[in-house]
N, C-alpha and C positions, 0 to 999 in steps of 0.2 A: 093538229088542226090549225088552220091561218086564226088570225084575228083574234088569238087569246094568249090572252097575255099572263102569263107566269107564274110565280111566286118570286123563281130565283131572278127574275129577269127584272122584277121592281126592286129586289135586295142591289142588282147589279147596278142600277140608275141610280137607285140611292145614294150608292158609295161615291159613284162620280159626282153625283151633286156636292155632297159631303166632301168629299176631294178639291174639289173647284172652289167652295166657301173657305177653305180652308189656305187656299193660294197666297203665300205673302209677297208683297212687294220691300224687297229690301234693295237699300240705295247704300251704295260704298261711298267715305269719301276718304281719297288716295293723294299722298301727299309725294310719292315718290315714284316713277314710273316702273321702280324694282319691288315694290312693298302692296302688293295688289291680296285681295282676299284668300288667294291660294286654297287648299280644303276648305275653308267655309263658301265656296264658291261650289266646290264636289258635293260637297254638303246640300246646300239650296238646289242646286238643280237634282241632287236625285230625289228630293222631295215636291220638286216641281213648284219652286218658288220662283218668281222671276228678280231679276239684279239691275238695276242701273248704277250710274257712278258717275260722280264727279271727280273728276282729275285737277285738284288745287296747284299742281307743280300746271301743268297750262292753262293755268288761271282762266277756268270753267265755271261759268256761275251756277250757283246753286238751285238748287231746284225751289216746288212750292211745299211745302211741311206738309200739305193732302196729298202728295207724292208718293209718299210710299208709307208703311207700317213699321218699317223697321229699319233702326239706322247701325250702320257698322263704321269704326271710325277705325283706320287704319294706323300703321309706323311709320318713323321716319328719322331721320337722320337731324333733322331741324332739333331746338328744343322750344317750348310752347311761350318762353318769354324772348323768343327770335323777331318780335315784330316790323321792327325797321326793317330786317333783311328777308322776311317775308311779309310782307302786309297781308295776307290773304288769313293769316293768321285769326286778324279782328273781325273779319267778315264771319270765318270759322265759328270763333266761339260764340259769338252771335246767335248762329243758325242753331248749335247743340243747346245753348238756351234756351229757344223758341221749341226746341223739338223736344227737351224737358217737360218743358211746360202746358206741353199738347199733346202730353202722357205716351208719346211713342215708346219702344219700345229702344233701348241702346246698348250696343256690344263696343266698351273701345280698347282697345288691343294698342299695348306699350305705347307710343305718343298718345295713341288715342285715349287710352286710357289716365294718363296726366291733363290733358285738355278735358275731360270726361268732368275729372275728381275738380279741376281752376275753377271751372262753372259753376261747380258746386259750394266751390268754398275748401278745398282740401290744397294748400298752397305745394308750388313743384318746387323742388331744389335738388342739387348734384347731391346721388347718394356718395354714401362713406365710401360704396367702390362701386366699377364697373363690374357688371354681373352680364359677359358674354361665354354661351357656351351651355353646354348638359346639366343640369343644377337640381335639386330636391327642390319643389314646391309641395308643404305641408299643410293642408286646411285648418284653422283653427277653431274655437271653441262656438263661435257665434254664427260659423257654416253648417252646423250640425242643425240650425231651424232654420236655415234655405232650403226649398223645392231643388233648387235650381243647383246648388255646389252637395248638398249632403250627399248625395248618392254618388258621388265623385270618391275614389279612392284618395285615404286618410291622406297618403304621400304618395306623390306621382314626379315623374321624370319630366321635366319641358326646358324648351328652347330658352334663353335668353340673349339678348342683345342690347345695353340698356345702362345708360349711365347719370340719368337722374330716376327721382324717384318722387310719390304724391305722399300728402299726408290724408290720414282718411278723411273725407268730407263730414262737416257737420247732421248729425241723424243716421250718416251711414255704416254696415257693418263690416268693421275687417274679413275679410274668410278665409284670406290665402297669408303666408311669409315662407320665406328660406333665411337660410345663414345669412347668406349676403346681404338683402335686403327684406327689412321685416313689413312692410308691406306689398303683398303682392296681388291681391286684390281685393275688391269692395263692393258692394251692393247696395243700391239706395232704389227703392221703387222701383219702378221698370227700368232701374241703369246698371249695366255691371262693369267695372274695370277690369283688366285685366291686365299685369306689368310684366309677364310674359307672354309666350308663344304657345299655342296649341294647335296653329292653322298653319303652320310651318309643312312644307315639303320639301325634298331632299334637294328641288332645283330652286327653290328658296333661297336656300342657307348656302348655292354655289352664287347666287344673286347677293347675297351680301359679302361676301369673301371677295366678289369683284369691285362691289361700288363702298365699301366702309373695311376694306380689309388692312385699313392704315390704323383703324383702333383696335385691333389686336394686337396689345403691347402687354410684358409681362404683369401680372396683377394674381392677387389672391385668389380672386373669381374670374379668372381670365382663361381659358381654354386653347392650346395654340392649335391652329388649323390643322394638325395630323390627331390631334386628339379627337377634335370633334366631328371629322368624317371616320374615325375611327369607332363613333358611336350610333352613328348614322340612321341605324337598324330602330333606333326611339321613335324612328317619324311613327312607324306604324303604330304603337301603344298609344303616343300622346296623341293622333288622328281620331281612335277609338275614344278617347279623352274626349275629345273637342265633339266627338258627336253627340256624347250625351249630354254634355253640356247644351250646347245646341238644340236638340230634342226636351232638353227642361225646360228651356226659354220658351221654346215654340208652345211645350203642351200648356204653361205655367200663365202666361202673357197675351198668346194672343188667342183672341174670341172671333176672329176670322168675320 
């Protein structure tokens, strides 16, 4: 009969309403025109968030901190005490201050994650070695009372590319190490580091073999290029990785 309206049909509305509050705006900022969000890009749109981005390498001004809910800070070739030779540097950590401080929520992935930890007070310096290549990353003891990494398998396979390293910020918890380097990442309020890769895809890692495939030199934790497309087949595990990582933050942080 017309004009009557349902049960399942206000469950239906609901969910879209509920769907639609739930929409984040997350903003990239990209320091490299090869070092782009890659899966966490797969990631937001099939959950129907939307992305903007700032592109720091075409010196792109920044947006307004009511811009979006969530910030991703990307890698990059630079290291974070580069400021002469990138000034966009100090504009940078500026902004990650201001967006600290105005409790957004922040993902920063290898540079981003050393510019994440400076903000906070976790000083950068060249680790003991460059850690490029297929590596163990092992959660440690104080990731076991994060929402957000505990449900993450004990030891997991990820990408690295990465030859300084942060100390853990002041108040914040270590959760991740490997061999190579023993911080790998760190959580302080709605901030997480991360000194490896989990948003890496396979034309990624052909993107860095192009544009940085000069520091692939022998080393301890060095992988040569036949090894590491020899292992290739990780993307998919460490992708599954990064979703639920992903899916923590989302369910953990944001109230939509």
């Amino acid at each position: 009969m017309t004009g009557i309206i349902r049960a399942e049909d206000i469950l239906h509305i609901e969910l879209i309403i509920s769907r639609r509050k739930k929409t984040m705006r997350i903003h990239s900022l990209e320091h490299e025109p090869f070092e782009g969000l890659a899966n966490i890009e797969v990631w937001a749109k099939n959950r129907g968030h939307s992305i903007s981005r700032t592109l720091l390498f075409n010196n792109e001004e920044l947006p307004d901190i009511s811009d979006f809910d969530w910030l991703v800070i990307m890698g990059g070739s630079m290291n974070i005490y580069e400021e002469e030779k990138y000034p966009w540097l100090v504009s940078e950590k500026n902004f990650i201050a201001e967006a600290i401080a105005a409790k957004k929520i922040i993902l920063g992935v290898c540079l981003g994650s050393q510019l994440a930890a400076d903000v906070l007070g976790g000083r950068v310096s060249k680790n003991k070695y460059k850690e490029i290549g297929w590596f163990p990353v092992s959660l440690t003891g104080e990731a076991s009372n994060s929402p957000v990494f505990s449900t993450l398998p004990g030891t997991f396979i990820a990408f690295h590319w990465h030859g300084d390293t942060f100390k853990i910020p002041p108040g914040a918890a270590r959760t991740a190490q490997s061999e190579g380097c023993t911080n790998q990442a760190f959580e302080y309020g709605l901030v997480i580091g991360l000194q490896f890769h989990l948003e890496y895809s396979a034309e990624s890692i052909n993107l860095m073999f192009r544009n940085c495939g000069d520091e692939l030199v022998d080393g301890e934790y060095t992988q040569k290029p036949d090894e590491i497309v020899s292992q290739i087949n990780n993307v998919h595990k460490m992708n599954d990785i990064l979703n639920t990582l992903l899916d923590n933050i989302e369910r953990e942080y944001f109230t939509g």
